[in-house]
ROTI-756683 format. One line per field, with one value per residue (C-alpha): residue number from 1; x, y, z. Coordinates in pm, whole numbers, plus 50000, padded with zeros to 5 digits. Example, Ala and Ser with C-alpha at 12.3 -4.5 7.8 and 13.67 -1.06 7.14 Angstrom:
BEGIN
num: (1 / 2)
px: (51230 / 51367)
py: (49550 / 49894)
pz: (50780 / 50714)
// end
This chain:
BEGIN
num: (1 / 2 / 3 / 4 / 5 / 6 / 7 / 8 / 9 / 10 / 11 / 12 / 13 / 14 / 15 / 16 / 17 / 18 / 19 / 20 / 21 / 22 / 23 / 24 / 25 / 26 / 27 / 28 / 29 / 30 / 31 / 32 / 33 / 34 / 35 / 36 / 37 / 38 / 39 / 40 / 41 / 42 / 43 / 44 / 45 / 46 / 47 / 48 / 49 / 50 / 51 / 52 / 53 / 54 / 55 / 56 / 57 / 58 / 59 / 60 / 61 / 62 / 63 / 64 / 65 / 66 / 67 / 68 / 69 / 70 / 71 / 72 / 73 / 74 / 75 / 76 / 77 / 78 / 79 / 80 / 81 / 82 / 83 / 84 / 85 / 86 / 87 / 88 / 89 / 90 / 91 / 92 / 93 / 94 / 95 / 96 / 97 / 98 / 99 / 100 / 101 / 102 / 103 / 104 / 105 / 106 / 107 / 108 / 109 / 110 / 111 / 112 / 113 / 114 / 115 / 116 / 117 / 118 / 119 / 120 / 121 / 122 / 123 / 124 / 125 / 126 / 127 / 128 / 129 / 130 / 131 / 132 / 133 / 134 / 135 / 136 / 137 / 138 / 139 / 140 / 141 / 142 / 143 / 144 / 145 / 146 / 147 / 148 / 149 / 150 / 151 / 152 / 153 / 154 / 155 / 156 / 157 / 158 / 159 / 160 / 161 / 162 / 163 / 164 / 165 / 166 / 167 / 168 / 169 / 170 / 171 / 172 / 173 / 174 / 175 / 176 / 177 / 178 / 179 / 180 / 181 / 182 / 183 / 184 / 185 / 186 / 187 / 188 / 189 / 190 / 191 / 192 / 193 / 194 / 195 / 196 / 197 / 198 / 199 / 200 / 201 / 202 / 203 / 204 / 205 / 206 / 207 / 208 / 209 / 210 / 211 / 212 / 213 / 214 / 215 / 216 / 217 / 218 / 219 / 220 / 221 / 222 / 223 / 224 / 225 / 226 / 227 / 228 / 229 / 230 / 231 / 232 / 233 / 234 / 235 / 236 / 237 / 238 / 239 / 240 / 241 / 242 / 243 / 244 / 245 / 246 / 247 / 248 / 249 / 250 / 251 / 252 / 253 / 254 / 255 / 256 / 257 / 258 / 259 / 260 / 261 / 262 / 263 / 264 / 265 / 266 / 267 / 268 / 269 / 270 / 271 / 272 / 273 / 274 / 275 / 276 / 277 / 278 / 279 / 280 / 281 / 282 / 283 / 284 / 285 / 286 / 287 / 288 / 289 / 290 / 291 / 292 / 293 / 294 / 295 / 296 / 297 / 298 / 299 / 300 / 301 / 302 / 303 / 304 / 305 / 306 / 307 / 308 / 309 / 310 / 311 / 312 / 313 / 314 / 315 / 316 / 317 / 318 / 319 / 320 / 321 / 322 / 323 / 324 / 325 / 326 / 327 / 328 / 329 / 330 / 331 / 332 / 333 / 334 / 335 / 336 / 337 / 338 / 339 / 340 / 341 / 342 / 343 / 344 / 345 / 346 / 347 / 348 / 349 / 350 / 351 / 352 / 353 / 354 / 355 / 356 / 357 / 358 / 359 / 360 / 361 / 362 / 363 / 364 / 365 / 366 / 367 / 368 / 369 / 370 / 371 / 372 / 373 / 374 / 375 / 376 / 377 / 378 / 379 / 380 / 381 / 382 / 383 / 384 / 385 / 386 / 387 / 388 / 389 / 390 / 391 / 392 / 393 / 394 / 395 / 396 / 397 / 398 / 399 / 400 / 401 / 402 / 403 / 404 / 405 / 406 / 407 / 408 / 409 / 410 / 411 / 412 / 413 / 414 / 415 / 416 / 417 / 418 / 419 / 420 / 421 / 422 / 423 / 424 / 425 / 426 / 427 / 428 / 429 / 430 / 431 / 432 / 433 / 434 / 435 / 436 / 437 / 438 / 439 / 440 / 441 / 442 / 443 / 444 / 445 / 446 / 447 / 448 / 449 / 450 / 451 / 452 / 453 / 454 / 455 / 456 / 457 / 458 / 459 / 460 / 461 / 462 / 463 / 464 / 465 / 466 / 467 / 468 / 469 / 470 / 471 / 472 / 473 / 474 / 475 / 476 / 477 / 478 / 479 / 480 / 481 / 482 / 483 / 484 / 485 / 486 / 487 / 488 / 489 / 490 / 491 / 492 / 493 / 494 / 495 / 496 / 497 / 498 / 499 / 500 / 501 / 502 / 503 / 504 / 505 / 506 / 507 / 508 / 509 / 510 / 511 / 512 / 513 / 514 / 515 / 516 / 517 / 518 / 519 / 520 / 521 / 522 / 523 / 524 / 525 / 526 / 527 / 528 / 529 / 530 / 531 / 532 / 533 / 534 / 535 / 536 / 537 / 538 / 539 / 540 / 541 / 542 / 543 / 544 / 545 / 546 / 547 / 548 / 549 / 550 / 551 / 552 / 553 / 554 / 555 / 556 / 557 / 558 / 559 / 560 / 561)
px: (26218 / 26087 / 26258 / 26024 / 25995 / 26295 / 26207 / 25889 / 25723 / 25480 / 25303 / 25060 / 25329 / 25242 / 24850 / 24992 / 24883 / 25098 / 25394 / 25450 / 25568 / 25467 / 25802 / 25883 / 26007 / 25711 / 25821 / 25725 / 25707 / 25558 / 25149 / 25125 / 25408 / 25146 / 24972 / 25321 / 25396 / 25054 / 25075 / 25438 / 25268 / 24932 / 24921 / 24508 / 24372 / 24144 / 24165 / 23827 / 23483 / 23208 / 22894 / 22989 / 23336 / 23615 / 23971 / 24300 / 24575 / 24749 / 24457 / 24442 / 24815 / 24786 / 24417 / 24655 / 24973 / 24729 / 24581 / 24896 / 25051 / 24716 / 24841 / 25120 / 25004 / 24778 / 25107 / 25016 / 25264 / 25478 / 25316 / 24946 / 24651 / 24379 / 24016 / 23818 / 23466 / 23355 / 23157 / 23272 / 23353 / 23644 / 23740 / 23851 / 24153 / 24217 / 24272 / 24399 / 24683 / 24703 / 24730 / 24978 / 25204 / 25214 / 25357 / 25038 / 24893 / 24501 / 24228 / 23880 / 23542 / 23287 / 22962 / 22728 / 22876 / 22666 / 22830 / 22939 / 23176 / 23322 / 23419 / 23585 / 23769 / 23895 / 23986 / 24162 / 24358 / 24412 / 24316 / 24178 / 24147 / 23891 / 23744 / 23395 / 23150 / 22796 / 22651 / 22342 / 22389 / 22739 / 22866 / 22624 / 22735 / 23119 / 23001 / 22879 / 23227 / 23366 / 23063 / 23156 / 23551 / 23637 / 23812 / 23973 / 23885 / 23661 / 23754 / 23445 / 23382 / 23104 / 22969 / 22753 / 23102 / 23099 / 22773 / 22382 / 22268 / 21981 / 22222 / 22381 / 22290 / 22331 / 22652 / 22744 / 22902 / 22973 / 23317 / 23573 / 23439 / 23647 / 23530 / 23757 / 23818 / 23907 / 24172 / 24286 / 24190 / 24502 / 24743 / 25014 / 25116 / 25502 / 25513 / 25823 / 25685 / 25861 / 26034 / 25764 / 25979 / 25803 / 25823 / 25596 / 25250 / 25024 / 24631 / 24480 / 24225 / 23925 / 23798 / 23460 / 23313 / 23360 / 23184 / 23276 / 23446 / 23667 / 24024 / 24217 / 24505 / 24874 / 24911 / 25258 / 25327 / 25537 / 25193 / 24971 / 25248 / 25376 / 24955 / 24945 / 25224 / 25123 / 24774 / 24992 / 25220 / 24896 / 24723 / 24956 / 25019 / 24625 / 24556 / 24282 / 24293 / 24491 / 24680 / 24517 / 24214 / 23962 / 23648 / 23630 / 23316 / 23374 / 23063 / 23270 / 23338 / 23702 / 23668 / 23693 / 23997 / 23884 / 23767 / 24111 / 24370 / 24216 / 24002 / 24158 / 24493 / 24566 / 24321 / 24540 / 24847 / 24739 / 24631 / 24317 / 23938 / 23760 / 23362 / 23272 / 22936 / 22824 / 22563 / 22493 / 22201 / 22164 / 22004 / 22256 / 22528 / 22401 / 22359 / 22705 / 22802 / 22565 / 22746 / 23090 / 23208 / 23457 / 23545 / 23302 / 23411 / 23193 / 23062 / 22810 / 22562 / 22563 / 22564 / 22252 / 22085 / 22187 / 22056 / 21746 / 21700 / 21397 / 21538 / 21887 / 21965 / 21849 / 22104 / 22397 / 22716 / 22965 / 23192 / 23310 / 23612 / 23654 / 23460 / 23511 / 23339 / 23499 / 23449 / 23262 / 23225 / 23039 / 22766 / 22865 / 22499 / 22502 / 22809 / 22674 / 22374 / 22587 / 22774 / 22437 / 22278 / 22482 / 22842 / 22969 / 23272 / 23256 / 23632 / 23752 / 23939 / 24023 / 24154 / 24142 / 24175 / 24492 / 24644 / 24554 / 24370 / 24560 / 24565 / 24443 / 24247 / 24070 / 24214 / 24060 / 23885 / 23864 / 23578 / 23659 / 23787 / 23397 / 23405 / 23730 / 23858 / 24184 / 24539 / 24784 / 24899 / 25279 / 25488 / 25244 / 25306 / 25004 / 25019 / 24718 / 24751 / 24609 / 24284 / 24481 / 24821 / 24899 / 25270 / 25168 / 25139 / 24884 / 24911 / 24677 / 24332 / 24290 / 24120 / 24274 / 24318 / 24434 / 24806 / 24934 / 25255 / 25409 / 25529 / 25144 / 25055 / 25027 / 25265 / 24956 / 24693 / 24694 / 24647 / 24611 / 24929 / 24688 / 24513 / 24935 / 24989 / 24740 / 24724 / 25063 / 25249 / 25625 / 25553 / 25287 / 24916 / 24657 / 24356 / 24056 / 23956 / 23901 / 24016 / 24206 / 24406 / 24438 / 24686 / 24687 / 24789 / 24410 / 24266 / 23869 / 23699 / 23473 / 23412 / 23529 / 23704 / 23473 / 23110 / 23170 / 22960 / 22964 / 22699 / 22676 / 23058 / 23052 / 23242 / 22995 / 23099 / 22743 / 22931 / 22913 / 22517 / 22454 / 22624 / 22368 / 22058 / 22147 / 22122 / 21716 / 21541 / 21355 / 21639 / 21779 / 22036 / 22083 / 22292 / 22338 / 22450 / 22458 / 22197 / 22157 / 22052 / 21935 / 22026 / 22356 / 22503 / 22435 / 22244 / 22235 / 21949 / 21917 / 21766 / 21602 / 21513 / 21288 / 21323 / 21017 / 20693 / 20841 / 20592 / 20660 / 20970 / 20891 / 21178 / 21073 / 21080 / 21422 / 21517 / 21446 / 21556 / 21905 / 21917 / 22167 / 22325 / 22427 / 22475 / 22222 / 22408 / 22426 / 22074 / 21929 / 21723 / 21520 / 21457 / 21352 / 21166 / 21276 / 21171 / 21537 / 21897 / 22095 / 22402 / 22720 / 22819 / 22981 / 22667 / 22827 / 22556 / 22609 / 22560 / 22641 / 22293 / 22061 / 22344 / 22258 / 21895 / 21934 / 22125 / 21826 / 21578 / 21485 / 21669 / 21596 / 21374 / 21534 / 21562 / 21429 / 21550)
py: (75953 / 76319 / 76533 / 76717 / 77110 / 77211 / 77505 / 77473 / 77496 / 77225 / 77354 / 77060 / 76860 / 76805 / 76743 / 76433 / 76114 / 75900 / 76183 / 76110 / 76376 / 76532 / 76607 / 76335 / 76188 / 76042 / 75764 / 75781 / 75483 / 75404 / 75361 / 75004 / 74865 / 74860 / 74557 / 74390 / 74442 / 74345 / 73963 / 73908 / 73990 / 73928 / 73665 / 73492 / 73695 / 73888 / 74235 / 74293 / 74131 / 74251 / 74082 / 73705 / 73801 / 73736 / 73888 / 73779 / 73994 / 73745 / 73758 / 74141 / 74120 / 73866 / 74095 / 74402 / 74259 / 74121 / 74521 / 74643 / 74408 / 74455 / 74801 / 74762 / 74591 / 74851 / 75108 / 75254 / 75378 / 75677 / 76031 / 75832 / 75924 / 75655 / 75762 / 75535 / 75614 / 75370 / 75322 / 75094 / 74778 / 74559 / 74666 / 75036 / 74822 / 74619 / 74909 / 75175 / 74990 / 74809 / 75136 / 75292 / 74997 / 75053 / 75385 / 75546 / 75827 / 75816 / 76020 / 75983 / 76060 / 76055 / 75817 / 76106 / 76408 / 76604 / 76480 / 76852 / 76799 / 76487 / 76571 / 76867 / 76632 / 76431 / 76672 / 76892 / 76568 / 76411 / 76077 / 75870 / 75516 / 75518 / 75190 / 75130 / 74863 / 74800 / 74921 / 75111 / 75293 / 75387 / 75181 / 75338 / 75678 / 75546 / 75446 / 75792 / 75942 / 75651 / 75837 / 76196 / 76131 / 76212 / 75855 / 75631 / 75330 / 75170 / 74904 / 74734 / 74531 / 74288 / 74407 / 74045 / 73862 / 73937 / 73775 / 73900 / 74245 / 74461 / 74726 / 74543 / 74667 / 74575 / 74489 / 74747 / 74598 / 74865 / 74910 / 75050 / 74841 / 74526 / 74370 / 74343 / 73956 / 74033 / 74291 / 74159 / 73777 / 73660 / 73895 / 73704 / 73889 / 73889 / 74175 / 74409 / 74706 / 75068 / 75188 / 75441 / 75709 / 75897 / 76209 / 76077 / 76169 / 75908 / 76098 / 76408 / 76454 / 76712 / 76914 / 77021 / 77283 / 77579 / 77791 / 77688 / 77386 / 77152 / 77165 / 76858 / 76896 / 76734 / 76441 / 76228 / 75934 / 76065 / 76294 / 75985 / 75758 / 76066 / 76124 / 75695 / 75749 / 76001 / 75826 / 75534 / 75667 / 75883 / 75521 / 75404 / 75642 / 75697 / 75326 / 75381 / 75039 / 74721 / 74583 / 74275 / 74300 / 74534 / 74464 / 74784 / 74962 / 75098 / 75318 / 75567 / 75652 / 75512 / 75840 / 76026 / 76141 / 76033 / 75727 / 75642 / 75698 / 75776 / 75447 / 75234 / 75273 / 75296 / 74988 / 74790 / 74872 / 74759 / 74468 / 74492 / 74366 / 74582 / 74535 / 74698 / 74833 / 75030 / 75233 / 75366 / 75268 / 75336 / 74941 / 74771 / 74994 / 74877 / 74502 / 74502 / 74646 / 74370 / 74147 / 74234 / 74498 / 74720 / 74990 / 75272 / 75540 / 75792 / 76156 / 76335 / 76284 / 75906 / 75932 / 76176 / 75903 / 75606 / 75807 / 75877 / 75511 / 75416 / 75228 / 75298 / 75370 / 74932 / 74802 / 74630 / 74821 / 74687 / 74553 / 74869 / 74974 / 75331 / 75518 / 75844 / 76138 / 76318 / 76508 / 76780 / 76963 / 76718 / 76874 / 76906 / 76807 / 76516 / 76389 / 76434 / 76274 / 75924 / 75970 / 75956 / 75763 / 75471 / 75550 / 75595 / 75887 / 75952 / 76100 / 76247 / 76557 / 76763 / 76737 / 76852 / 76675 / 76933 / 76741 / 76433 / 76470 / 76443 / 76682 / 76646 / 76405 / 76417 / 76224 / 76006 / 76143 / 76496 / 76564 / 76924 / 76951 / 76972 / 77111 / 77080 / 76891 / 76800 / 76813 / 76850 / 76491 / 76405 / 76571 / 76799 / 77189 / 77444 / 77797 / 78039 / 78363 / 78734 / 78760 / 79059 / 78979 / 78542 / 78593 / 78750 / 78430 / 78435 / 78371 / 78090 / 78209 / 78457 / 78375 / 78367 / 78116 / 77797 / 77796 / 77404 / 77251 / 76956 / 76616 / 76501 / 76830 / 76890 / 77099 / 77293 / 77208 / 77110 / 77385 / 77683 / 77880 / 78105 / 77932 / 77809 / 78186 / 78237 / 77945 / 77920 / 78182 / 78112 / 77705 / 77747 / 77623 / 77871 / 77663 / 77891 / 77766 / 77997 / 77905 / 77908 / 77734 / 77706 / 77705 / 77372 / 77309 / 77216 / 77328 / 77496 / 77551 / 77837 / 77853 / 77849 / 78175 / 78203 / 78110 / 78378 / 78659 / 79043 / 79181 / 79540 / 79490 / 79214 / 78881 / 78635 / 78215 / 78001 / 77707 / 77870 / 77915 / 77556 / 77442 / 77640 / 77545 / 77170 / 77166 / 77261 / 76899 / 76937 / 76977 / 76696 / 76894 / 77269 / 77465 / 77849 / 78107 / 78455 / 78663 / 79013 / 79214 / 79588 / 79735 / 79529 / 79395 / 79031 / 78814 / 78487 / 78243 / 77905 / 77602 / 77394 / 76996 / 76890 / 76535 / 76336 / 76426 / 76727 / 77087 / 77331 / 77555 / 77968 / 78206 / 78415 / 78012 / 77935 / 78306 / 78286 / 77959 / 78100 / 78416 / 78341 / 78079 / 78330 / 78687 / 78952 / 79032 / 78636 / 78566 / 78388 / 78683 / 78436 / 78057 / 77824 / 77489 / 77224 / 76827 / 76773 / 76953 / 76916 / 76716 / 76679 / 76351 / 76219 / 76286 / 76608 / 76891 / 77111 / 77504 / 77583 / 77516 / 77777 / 77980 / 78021 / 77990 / 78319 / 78451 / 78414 / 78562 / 78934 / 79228 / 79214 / 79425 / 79432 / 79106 / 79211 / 79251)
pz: (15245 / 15269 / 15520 / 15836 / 15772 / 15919 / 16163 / 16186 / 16530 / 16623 / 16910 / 16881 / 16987 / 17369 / 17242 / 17052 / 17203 / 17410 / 17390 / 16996 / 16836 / 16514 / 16403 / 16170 / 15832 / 15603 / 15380 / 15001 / 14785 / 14440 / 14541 / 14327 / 14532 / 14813 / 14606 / 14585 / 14975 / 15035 / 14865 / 15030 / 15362 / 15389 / 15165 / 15151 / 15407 / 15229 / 15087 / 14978 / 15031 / 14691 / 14704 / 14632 / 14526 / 14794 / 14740 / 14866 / 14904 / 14687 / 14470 / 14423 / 14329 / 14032 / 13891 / 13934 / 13729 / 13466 / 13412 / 13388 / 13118 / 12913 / 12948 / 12830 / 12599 / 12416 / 12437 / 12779 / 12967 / 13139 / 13042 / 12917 / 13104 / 13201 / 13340 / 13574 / 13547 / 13803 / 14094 / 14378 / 14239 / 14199 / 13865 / 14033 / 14279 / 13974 / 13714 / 13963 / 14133 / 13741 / 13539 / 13800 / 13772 / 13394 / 13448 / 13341 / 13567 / 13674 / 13575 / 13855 / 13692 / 13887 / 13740 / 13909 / 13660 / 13407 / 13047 / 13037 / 13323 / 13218 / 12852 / 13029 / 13275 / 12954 / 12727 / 13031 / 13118 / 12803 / 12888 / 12566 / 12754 / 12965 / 13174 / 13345 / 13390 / 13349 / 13680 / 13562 / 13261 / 13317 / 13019 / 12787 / 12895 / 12863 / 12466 / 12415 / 12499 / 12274 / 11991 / 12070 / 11947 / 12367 / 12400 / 12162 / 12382 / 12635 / 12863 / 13014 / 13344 / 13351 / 13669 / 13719 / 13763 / 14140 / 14201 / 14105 / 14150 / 14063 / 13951 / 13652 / 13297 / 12983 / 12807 / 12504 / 12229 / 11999 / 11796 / 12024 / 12358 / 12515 / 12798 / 13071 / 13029 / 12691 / 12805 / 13091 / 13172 / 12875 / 12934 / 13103 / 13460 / 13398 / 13169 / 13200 / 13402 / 13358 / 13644 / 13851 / 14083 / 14396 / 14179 / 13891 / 13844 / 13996 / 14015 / 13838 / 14092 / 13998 / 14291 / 14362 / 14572 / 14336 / 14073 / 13677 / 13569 / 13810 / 13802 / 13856 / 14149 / 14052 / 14282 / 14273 / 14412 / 14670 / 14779 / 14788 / 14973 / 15165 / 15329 / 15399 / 15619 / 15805 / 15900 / 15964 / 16230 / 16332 / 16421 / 16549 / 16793 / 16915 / 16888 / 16625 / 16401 / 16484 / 16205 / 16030 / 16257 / 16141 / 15865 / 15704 / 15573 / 15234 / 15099 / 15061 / 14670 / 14539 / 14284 / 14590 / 14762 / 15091 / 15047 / 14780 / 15022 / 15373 / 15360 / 15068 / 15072 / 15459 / 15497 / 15219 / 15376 / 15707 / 15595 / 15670 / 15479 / 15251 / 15283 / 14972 / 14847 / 14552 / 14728 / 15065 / 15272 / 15665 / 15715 / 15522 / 15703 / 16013 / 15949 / 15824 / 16138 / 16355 / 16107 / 16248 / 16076 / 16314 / 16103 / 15976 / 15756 / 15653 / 15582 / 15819 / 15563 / 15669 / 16020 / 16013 / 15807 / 16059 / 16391 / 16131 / 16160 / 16381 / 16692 / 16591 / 16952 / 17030 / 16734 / 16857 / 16700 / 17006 / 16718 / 16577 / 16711 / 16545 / 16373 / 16160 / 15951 / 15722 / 15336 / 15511 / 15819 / 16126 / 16276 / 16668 / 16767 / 16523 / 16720 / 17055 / 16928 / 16833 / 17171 / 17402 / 17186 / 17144 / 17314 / 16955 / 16984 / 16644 / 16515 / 16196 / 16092 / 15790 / 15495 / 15072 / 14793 / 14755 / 15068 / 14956 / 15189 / 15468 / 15771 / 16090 / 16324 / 16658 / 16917 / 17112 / 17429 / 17399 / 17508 / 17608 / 17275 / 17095 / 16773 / 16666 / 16352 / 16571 / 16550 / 16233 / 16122 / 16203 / 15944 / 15839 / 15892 / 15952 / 15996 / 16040 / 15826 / 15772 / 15537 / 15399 / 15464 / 15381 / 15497 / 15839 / 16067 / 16360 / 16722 / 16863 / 16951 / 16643 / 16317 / 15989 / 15650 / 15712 / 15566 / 15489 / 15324 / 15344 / 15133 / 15057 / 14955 / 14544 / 14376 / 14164 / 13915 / 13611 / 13297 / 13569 / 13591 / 13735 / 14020 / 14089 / 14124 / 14410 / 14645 / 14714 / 14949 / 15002 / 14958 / 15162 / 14972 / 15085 / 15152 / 15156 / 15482 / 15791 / 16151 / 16422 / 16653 / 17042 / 17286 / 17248 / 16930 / 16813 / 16483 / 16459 / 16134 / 16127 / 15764 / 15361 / 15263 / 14973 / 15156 / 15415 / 15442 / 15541 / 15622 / 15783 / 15822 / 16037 / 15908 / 15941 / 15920 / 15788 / 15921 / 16299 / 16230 / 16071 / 16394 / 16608 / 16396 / 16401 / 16868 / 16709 / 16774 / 16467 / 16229 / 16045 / 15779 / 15726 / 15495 / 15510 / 15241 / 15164 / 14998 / 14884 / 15132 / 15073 / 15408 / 15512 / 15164 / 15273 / 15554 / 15623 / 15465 / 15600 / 15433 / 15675 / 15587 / 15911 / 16104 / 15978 / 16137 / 16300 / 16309 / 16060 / 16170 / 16113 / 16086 / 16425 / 16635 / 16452 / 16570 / 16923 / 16920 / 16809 / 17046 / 17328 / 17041 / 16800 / 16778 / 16682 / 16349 / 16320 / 16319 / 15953 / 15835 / 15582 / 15607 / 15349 / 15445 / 15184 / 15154 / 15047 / 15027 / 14730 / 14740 / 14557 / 14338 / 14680 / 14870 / 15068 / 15107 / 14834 / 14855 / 14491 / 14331 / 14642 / 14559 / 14167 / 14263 / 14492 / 14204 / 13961 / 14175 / 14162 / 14332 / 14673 / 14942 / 15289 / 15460 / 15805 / 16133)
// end
């Protein structure tokens, strides 16, 4: 049990719903025992649903015990490293919870990353087992870690177990590959299991989002266990999901911190079903949903492409009983949009893989709360601090870096003494967000530390532009950055992808369209029509590669007006 910040203020506290207060204890247990409550429990209702494949709680718990005695078996155990490179499938439950419960700590690749990035990920963590499945030509990339000396071994799933797919590929069988039946399917379940404590390493999770290679963030098992509890009492409280009721969604990538413990881990210990697919797609999303499905995680990526849909706003969605964005800022039109359009109020909040990823969430009907990513999470402390000064605290209503600590939150990352050194401030992690809070205790975004921009001495927040550009009808995604600018040191250049069918969009329409929206000194001074934005490996909108593109272009001329 992890104590609450003692002294802390909460002045969220009278926000909270139903009077709860924020001031609380967060258990912390050992993630895989969540498999072993789970079976006692829940017994054959079913955890997850995979094409033909149906999974019992009870079921989960005996594929789990048999990956971690094969585990154990090869001479994994406290201190080893295992990496998952796998997409949604069953094999990631069965040799995440199964690895953990060997002692072993976890190492997420994601199947999308240049080879560059993953042999970085394994050599920086250390991990030489590595499992994956046939899904594509994911095993063939796994063998070619196995070639390059990166891994000493290659578990692999037979991804046509859970029923035919257009997806599966080939099986490798090269020197240094066992299937997963091999491993696994004769390993008998009752292995002795080390003892795991809250304290031990559970995930080296890499982050995204900035320039160079990824660094992975130290998550325990008292930070994974310590951010379930918090959404758990959080539920509870606002009424969000009903325990043993809900069909959940998952498109979500398990590599992703979001989609790990927000979605799988609070679903599993709720007792809920998983509906699990490998790939998103707007008209399967929906006919799950017209299928019963009640629960709909996603990122605002998704919803954009479901209210995309032609005669989205004539589906019947009355099953779902909460939906969610999250991974990435939501677009305050896009919201709106789901609200008139089919009564849908879409919630969410924020949260880092460095939280994991626990932080806040919107409560239900605020409506006079629009564009807010909510309240902090109970027993979760948030400050707002100087630019220039991190241990000068701000007063609601001014803007400053978003200031976090608390039992979910990782102690550093791993191999940088260096990055340690600079995001934390007297315990507290620095999180290179910008923001402010109200006098009611509810958190606004305005931008990431590192994408804002100053331009003629003005701080200016892309985030509050791409907000502005989105209320234009004939914008379906936007993403603004900085660029050279001879006269001011920077403006803002917006990257427009248009609704299908819509006019072409000129810089002087999107202007005037802005004025009265945004500031003079706030107005995009270029604007850059494209067919398609780029996206990270999760399918977030990704500024990194216009900003090496504007890097690579020529010094500039002034930008305009």
């Amino acid at each position: 049990m992890i104590q609450p910040i003692a002294g802390d203020a909460w002045p969220w506290a009278r926000s909270y719903p139903g009077g709860f207060s924020p001031d609380v204890a967060l258990d912390t247990w050992p993630v895989h025992t969540l498999v072993d409550q789970g079976a006692e429990r829940f017994g054959d209702a079913v955890a997850f649903v995979f094409r033909d494949a149906k999974v019992s709680y009870r079921d989960l718990k005996r594929e789990v015990d048999r990956a971690a005695a094969a585990f154990v078996a090869i001479g994994i155990g406290k201190g080893d490293r295992v990496a998952l490179l796998l997409p949604n499938t069953l094999y990631h439950p069965y040799a995440f919870f199964g690895a953990l419960k060997a002692g072993a700590t976890v190492v997420h690749l994601s199947p999308l990353d240049a080879p560059k990035v993953i042999a970085h990920k394994l050599s920086d963590s250390g991990a030489r087992t590595l499992v994956s499945t046939n899904i594509g030509g994911i095993a063939a990339g796994a063998v070619a870690l196995l070639d390059a000396g990166l891994v000493n071994r290659i578990v692999v799933g037979d991804d046509s177990r859970f029923g035919p797919s257009p997806l599966t590929g080939p099986l490798p069988a090269e020197n240094g590959v066992i299937g997963w039946d091999d491993f696994a399917g004769k390993t008998q379940p009752d292995a002795a299991f080390p003892i795991v404590g809250v304290e031990d390493l559970a995930l080296l999770q890499y982050t995204g989002g900035t320039t160079g290679l990824p660094k992975a963030a130290v998550l325990t098992h008292a930070n994974l266990s310590a951010a379930v509890s918090s959404y758990a009492l959080w539920s509870a409280a606002d009424g969000l999901t009903r325990p043993g009721q809900e069909k959940v969604l998952l498109f979500l990538p398990l590599f992703h911190i979001y989609a790990l413990v927000s979605v799988m881990l609070r679903a599993l210990g709720d007792g809920q079903t998983l509906v699990m697919h490998t790939r998103f797609d707007p008209e399967t999303a929906l006919a799950e949903i017209e299928a019963g499905a009640t629960v709909f995680p996603g990122v605002p990526t998704m919803w954009i492409a479901i209210c995309s849909l032609p005669g989205f706003e004539r589906r019947d969605i009355s099953t779902l009983h909460y939906c969610a964005s999250g991974g990435a800022p939501l677009p305050v039109e896009v919201a709106r949009k789901l609200k008139d359009m089919a009564g849908i109020e879409l919630l969410g909040g924020w949260g880092m893989t460095e939280t994991s990823p626990a932080g806040t969430n919107i409560p239900r009907g605020r409506p006079d709360k629009s564009g807010t990513v909510g309240l902090p999470l109970p027993g979760i402390g948030m400050r707002i601090v100087a630019l220039d000064d991190p241990r000068r605290e701000l007063p609601p209503g001014e803007t400053g870096e978003l200031a976090v600590r608390g039992a979910n939150v990782t102690s550093g990352y791993l191999n940088r003494p260096e990055e340690d050194e600079t995001s934390f401030i007297d315990g507290w992690f620095l999180t290179g967000d910008i923001g402010y809070f109200d006098q009611d205790g509810f958190l606004f975004l305005v931008d990431r530390k590192k994408d804002m921009i100053i331009s003629g001495g003005f701080n200016i927040y892309p985030q509050m532009i791409e907000q502005a550009i989105y209320e234009h009808p004939d914008v379906e995604e936007v993403l603004v950055i900085g660029i050279p600018d001879a006269y001011r040191g920077e403006a803002a250049k917006a990257f427009v992808k248009l609704r299908a069918g819509a006019p072409d969009l000129t810089l002087d329409v999107l202007r005037t369209f802005l004025k009265g929206r945004l500031g003079p000194h706030e107005l995009p001074a270029a604007l850059e029509i494209r067919a398609a934005l780029p996206r990270t490996p999760v399918g977030k909108l990704s500024k990194l590669e216009l900003k090496r593109e504007e890097r690579e272009k020529p010094a500039p001329q002034h930008q305009g007006a």
